[in-house]
N, C-alpha and C positions, 0 to 999 in steps of 0.2 A: 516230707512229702513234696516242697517246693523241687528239692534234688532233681526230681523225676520227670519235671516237666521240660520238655524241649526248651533252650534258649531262648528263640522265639517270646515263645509265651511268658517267659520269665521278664524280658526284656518288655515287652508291652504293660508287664505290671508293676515296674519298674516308672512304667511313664505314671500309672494310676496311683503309685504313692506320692511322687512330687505331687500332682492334681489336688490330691487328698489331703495332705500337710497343709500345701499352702491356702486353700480353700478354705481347710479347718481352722486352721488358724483367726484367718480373717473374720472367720465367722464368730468363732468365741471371741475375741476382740470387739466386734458390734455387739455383740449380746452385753458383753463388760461397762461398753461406752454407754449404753441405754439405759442399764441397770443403775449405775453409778453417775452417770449424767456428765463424762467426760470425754466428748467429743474431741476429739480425733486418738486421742493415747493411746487407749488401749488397743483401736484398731490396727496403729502402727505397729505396736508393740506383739500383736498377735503374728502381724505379718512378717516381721521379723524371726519371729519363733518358728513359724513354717516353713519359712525360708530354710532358716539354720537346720531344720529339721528335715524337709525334702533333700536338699545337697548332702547332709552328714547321711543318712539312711541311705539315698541314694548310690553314695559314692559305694556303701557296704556291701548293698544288693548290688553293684557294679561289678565290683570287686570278686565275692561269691561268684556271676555268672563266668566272668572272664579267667579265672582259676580253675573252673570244672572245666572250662573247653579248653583249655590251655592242658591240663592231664587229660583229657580224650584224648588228645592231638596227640601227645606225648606215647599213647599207648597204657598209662594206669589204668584206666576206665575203660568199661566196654557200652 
């Protein structure tokens, strides 16, 4: 279903998974540090995970969009 959608738009959700990772991250990190009563670690720890996680995902969904326009271009695709 992603396939289908113009560039564009793939690319702006694209911007909303790094958002989402690293956000999420941070945020189960504060729930861990509250929970558990260890200020600052897990927060760190969360945000690092988002990190690694928005840039590796990202770079895939990158990847994936710049390969479909690369075969348009090419003529495989219509």
């Amino acid at each position: 279903m992603m396939t289908r959608l113009p560039p564009v738009v793939r690319l702006v959700g694209i911007g909303w998974y790094f958002a989402f990772s690293i956000v999420g991250g941070i945020v189960a990190g504060v729930l861990l540090d509250g929970w558990l009563n260890t200020k600052p670690a897990f927060t760190l720890v969360g945000l690092l995970v988002g990190l690694l996680a928005a840039f590796w995902g990202g770079y895939l969904l990158l990847m994936e969009v710049l390969g479909r326009r690369e075969r348009t271009k090419d003529g495989d695709e219509a």
